[in-house]
N, C-alpha and C positions, 0 to 999 in steps of 0.2 A: 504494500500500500504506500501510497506516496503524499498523501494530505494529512494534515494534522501532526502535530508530533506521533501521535498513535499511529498514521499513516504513514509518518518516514520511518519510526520504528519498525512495522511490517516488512517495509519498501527493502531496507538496507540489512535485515536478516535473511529477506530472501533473495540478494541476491549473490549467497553462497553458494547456489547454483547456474549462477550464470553460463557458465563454462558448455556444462552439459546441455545448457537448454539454448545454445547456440545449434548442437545436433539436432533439438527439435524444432529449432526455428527462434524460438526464444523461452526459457524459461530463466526468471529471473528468482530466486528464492529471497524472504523475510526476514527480523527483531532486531535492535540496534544492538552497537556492543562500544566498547571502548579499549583503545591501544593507546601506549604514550610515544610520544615522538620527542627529539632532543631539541631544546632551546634553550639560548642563553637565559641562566635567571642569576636573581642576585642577589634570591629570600629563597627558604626551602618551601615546594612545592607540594600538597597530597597527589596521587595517583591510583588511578584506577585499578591497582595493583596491591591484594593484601597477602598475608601468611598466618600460618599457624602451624604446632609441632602435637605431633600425640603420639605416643608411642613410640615406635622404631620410626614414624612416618615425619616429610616435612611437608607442607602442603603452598603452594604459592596458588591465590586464585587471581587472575590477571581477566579485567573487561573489557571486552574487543571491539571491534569496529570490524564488522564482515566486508565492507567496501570501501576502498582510501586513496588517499590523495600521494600522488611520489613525493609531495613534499613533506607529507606527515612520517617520513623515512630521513636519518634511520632511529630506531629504536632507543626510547631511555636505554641510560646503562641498568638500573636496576629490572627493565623486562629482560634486558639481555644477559645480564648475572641471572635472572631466575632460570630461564632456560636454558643457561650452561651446569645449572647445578641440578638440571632435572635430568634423571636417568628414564622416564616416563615422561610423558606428553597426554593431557586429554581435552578431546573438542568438545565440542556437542554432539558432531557426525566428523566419522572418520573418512574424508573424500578421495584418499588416499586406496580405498579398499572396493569404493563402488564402480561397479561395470557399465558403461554408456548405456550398451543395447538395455540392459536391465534398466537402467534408469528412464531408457526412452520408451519402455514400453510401460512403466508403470505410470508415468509420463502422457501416455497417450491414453491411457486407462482414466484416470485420475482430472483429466485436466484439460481433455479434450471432448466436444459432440462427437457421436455416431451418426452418418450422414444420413437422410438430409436434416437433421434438427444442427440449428446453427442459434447462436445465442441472442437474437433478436428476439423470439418466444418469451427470453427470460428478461429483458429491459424494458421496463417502463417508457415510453415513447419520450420524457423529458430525459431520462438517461441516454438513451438513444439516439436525440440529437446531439447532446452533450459529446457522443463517442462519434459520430461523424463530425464532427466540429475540431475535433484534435485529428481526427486521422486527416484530414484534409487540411490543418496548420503542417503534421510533420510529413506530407506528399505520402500516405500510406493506405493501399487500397483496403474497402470492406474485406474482400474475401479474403486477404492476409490474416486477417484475427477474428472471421464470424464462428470460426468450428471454435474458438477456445471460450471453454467457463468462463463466467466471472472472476472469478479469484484468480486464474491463471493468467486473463486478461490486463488485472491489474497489475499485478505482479512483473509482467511486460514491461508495461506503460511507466511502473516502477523504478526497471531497470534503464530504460531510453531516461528519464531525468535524472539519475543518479549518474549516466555518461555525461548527460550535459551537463553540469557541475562539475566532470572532472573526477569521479569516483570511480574505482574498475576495481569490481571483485577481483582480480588476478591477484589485485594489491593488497587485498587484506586479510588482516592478521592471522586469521584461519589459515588462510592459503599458505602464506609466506611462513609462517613456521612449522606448516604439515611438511613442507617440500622442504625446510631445513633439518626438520627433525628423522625425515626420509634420507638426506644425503649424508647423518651423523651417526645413522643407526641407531637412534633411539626409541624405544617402545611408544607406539600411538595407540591411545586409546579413544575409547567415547561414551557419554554420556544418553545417549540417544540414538536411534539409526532414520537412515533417511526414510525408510518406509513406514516412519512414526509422527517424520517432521510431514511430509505429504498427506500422510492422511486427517494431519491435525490444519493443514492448510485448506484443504478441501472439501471437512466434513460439514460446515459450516450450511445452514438451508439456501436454499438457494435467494430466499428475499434479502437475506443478509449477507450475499456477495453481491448481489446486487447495488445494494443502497452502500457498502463498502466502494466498489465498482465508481458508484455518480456521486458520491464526496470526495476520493481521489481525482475525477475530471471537472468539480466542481472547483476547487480548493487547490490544485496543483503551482499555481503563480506562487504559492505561499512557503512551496517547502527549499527553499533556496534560503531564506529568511530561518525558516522552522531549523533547518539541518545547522545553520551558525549557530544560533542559540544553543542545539543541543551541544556541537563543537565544542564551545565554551566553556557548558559543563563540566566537560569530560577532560576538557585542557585540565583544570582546577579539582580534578579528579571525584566531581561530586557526583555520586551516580544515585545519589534522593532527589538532586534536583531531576536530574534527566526522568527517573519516571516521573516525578512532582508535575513537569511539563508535558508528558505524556499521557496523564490524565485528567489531568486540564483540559488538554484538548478533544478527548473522548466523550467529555463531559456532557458535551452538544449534541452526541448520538445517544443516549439511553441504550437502543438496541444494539450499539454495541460493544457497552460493560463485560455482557459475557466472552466473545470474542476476544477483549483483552484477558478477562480472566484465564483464560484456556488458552493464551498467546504468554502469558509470563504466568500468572501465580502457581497455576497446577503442576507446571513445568516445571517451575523455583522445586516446588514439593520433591516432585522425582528426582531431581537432579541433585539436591542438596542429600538425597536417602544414598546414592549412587555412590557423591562426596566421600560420604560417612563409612562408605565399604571401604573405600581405597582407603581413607585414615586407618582403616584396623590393620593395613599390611605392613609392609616396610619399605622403605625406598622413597624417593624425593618426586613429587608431582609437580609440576605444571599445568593446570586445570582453565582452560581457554573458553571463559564462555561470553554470551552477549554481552555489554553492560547493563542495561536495563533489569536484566534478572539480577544483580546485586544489590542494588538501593530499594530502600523502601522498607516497609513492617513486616513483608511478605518475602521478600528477596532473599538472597540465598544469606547474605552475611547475616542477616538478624533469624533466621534458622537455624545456622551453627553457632550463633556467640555462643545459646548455650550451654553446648558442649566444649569449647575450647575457644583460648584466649587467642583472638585473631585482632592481627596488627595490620594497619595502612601504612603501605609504605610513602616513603616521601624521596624526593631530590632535590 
């Protein structure tokens, strides 16, 4: 999703599939995160980046950014001490392990019509205008995007502003440390797998990809503005304001509260119980997840306080 802080949230988690959803034409994947990048400072800075020890275990949980800017490269030192001191690496999904054709078929399963049903059926006639009105600002015909769902659609439409801005999943943090973590030989794990992350993209009723769908084409001028703010955030490593701003702006949909619910809190749940297995092991983790799931009453840090004494790191 691309409007709304809730809607760049979506926008820029999913498009950790970009890659793959170039095979299919375009799939752009969803939820914000936060990485740190080096600048001169001249006072110590928080970062999106905490720790904690239990047992034999150390644990580093670092908030990413799924799509970024080459200038937000290279990396604080203390992301890049964390993961020279991680023997372990974990994402959310390990992209490193999934197969295209498998992805494009579940892809086309998931997030595609069965012809002839094309997604005019499913839009409101003002949404509808709404989506010829951009396809014909960015020179792009109907039948390029009438077979895709809603949510797939946006998701799209997500990924094309997220390039104009300047954002390329290739670049972020997810990526760039899978593929370093690949060329160091270090163990990748996950938190999630994609055929968890897709079906919790998709299961959504169709009225409610829908009206997601025509506040995204509604509201799109806005997320250029939306995305700096959240920037800011996460420069200053506060990831309560970043959800704080993300439900702010949800606040306007009522219908859809749950959506974010089951886009971050329930996920925080899982992921945070996932957390708490790897703490019972031994060995040194790096644990890479959106930023938005760590701030907030529900987010993964105030889940494990607790359990154990978890530190922000600073620079």
């Amino acid at each position: 999703m691309i409007i709304s802080c809730g809607r760049v949230q979506y926008m820029l988690e999913a498009s950790m599939y970009s890659k793959h959803a170039r095979v299919l034409s375009t799939l752009a994947a969803i939820l914000l995160g936060l990485l740190l990048f080096t600048t001169a400072q001249s006072e110590e800075r928080k970062l999106c980046l905490w720790s904690f020890e239990s047992g034999e275990s150390q644990i580093f949980l670092l908030g990413s950014i799924h799509a970024m800017r080459k200038s937000m490269y290279p990396l604080a030192t203390p992301i890049v001490h964390a993961f020279n001191q991680a023997d372990k690496v974990v994402f959310e999904v390990d992209l490193t392990r999934l197969n295209a054709y498998e992805m494009n078929k579940v892809m086309q399963k998931k997030g595609m019509y069965e012809p002839p049903e094309t997604i005019r059926q499913d839009l409101r006639p003002e949404t509808f205008i709404l989506l010829k009105n951009y396809l014909r600002t960015n020179q792009m015909p109907l039948a390029q995007v009438e077979r895709m769902k809603p949510w797939y659609l946006m998701l799209t439409i997500g990924q094309r502003e997220l390039s104009r801005l300047g954002f390329d999943a290739e670049l972020g943090i997810d990526r760039y440390l899978q593929q370093l973590a690949l060329h160091e030989d270090k163990e990748i794990l996950q938190l999630e797998t994609f055929g968890e992350q897709i079906n919790l993209l998709s299961s959504d009723p169709i009225a409610l990809q829908e009206l997601s769908l025509r506040v995204s084409l509604e509201e799109r001028q806005n997320v250029a503005q939306e995305l700096e703010e959240l920037l800011a955030a996460w420069e200053d490593g506060n990831a309560d304001r970043m959800l704080e701003m993300t439900l702010q702006s949800t606040a306007e949909y009522p219908e859809l509260t749950k959506q974010m619910d089951n886009l971050i809190d329930k996920r925080n749940i899982r992921m945070a119980e996932r957390i708490r297995a790897y703490a019972d092991t031994s060995g040194t983790y790096l644990i890479v997840v959106g930023a938005l799931h760590m701030g907030g009453k529900n987010g993964i840090i105030k889940l494990l306080q607790d359990d154990y004494r978890i530190t922000q790191q600073t620079y």
